[in-house]
Z-matrix of the N, CA and C atoms (Angstrom, degrees):
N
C 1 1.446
C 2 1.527 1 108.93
N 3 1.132 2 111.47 1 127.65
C 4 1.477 3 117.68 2 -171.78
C 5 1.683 4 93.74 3 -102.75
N 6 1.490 5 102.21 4 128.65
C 7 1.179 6 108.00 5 166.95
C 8 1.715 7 126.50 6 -111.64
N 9 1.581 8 141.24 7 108.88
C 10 1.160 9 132.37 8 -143.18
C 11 1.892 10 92.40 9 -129.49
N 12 1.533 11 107.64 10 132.79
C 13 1.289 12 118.44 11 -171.70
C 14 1.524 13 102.43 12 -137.48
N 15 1.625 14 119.53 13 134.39
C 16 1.748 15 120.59 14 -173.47
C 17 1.158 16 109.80 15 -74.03
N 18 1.118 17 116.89 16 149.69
C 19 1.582 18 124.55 17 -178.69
C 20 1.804 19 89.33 18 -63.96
N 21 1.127 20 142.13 19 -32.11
C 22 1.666 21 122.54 20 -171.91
C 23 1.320 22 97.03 21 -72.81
N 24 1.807 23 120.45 22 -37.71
C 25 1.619 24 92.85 23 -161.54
C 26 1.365 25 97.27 24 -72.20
N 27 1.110 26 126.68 25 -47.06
C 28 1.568 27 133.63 26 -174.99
C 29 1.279 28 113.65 27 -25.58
N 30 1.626 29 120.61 28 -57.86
C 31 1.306 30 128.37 29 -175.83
C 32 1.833 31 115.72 30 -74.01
N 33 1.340 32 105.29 31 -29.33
C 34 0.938 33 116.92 32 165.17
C 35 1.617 34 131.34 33 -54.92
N 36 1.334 35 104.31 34 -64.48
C 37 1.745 36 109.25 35 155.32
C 38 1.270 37 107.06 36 -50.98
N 39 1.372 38 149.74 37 -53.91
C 40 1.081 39 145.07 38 -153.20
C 41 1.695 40 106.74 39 -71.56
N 42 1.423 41 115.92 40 -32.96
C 43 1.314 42 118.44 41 -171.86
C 44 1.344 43 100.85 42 -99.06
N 45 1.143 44 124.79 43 -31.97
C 46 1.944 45 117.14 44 159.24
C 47 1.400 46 120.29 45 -35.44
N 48 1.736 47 103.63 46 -63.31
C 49 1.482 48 102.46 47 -160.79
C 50 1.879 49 93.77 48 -77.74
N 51 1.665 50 126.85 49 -6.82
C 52 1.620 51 101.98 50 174.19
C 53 1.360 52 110.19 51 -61.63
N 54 1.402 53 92.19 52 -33.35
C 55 2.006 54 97.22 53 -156.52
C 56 1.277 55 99.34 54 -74.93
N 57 1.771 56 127.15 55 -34.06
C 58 1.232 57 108.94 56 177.55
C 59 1.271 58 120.83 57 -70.37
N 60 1.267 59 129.08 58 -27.25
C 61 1.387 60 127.30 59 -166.36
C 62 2.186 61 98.37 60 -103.35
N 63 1.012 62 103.86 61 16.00
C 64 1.898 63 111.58 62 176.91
C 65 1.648 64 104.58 63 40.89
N 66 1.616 65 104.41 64 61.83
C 67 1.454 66 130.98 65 163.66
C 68 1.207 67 124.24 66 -85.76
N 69 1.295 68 114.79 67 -10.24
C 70 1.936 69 119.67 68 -156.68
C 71 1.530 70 101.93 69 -72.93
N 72 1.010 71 125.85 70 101.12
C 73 1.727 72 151.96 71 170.24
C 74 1.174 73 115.79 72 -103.47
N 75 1.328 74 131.38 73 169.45
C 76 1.327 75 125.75 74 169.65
C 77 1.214 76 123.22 75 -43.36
N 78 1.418 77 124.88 76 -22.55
C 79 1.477 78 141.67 77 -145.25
C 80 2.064 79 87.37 78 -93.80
N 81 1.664 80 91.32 79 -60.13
C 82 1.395 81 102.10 80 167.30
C 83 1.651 82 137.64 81 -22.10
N 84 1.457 83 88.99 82 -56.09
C 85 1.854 84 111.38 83 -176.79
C 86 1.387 85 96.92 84 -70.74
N 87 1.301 86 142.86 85 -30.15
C 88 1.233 87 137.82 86 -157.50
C 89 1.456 88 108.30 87 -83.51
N 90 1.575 89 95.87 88 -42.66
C 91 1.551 90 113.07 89 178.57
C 92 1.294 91 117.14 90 -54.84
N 93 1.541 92 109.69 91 -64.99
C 94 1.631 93 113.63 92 143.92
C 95 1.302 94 133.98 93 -12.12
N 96 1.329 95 107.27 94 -64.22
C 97 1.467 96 113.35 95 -176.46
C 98 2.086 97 108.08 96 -73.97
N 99 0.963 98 97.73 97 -44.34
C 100 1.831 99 104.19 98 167.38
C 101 1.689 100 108.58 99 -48.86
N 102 1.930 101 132.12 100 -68.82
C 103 0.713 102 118.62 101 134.42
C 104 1.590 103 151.49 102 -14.57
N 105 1.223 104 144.01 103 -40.64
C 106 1.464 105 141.21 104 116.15
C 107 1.256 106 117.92 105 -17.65
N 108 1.743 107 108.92 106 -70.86
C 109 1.654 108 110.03 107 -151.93
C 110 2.010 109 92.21 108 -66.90
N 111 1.577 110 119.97 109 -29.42
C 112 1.288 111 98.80 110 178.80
C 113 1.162 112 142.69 111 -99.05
N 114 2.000 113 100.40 112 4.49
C 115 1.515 114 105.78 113 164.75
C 116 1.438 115 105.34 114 -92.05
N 117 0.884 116 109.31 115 13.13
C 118 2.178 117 112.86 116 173.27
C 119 1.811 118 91.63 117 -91.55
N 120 1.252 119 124.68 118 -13.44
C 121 1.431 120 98.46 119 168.47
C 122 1.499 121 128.00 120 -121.08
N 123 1.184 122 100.62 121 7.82
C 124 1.402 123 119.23 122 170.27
C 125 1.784 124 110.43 123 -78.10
N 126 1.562 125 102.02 124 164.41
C 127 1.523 126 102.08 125 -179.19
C 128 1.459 127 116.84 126 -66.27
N 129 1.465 128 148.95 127 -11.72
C 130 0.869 129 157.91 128 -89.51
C 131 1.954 130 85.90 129 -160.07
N 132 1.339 131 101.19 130 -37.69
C 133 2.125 132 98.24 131 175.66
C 134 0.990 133 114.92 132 -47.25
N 135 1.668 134 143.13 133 -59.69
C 136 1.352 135 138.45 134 162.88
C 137 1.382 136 126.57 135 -24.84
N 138 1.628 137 105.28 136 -57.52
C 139 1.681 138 107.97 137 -172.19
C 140 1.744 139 87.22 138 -65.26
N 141 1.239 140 134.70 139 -53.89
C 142 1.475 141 122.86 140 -175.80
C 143 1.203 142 133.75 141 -44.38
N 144 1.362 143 99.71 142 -49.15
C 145 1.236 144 113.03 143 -176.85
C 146 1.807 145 118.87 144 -79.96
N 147 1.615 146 107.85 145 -0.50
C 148 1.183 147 116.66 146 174.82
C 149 1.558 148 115.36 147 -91.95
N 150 1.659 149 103.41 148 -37.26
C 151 1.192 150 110.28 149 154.08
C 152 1.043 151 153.13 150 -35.01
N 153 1.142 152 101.76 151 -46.05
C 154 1.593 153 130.59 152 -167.74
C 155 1.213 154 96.84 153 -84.80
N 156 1.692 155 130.71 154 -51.98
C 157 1.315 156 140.36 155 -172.80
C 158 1.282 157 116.78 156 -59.46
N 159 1.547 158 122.29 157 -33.16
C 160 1.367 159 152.35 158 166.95
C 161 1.167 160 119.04 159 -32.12
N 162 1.689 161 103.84 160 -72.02
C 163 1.537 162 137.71 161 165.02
C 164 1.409 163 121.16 162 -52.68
N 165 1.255 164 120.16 163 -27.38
C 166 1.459 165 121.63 164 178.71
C 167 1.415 166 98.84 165 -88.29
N 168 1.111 167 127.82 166 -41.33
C 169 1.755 168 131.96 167 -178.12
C 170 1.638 169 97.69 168 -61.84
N 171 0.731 170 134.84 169 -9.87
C 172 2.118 171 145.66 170 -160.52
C 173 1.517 172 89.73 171 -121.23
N 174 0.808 173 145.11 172 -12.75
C 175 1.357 174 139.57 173 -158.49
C 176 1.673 175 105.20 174 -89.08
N 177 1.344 176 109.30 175 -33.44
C 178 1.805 177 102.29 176 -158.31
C 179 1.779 178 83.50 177 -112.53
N 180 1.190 179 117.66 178 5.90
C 181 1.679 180 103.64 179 176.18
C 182 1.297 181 100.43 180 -109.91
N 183 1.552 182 133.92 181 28.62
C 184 1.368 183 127.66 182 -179.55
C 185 1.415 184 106.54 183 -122.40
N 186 1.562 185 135.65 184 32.35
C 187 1.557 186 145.90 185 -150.23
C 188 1.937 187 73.96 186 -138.88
């Protein structure tokens, strides 16, 4: 039985359970940053990156 898992979920679990258990080390940030570089190529970058863009435009009308 071949078992096959994406490098996002992978990095993803991996950077969940640091933050839950307060692991984030250098080792951490990298994971992070791997995570990033591979949900930036998945279908899923747009809705994020629209998000994110969203939230910063909301940001200076909440003072």
């Amino acid at each position: 039985m071949v078992f096959s898992i994406s490098a996002v979920a992978l990095f993803g679990i991996v950077l969940a359970l640091m933050l839950r258990f307060r692991a984030v080390t250098a080792g951490g940030a990298i994971v992070a940053a791997l995570f990033g570089f591979f949900v930036a190529s998945t279908g899923i970058a747009p809705v994020v990156n629209s998000t994110i863009t969203d939230l910063l435009h909301a940001l200076p009308g909440l003072h």
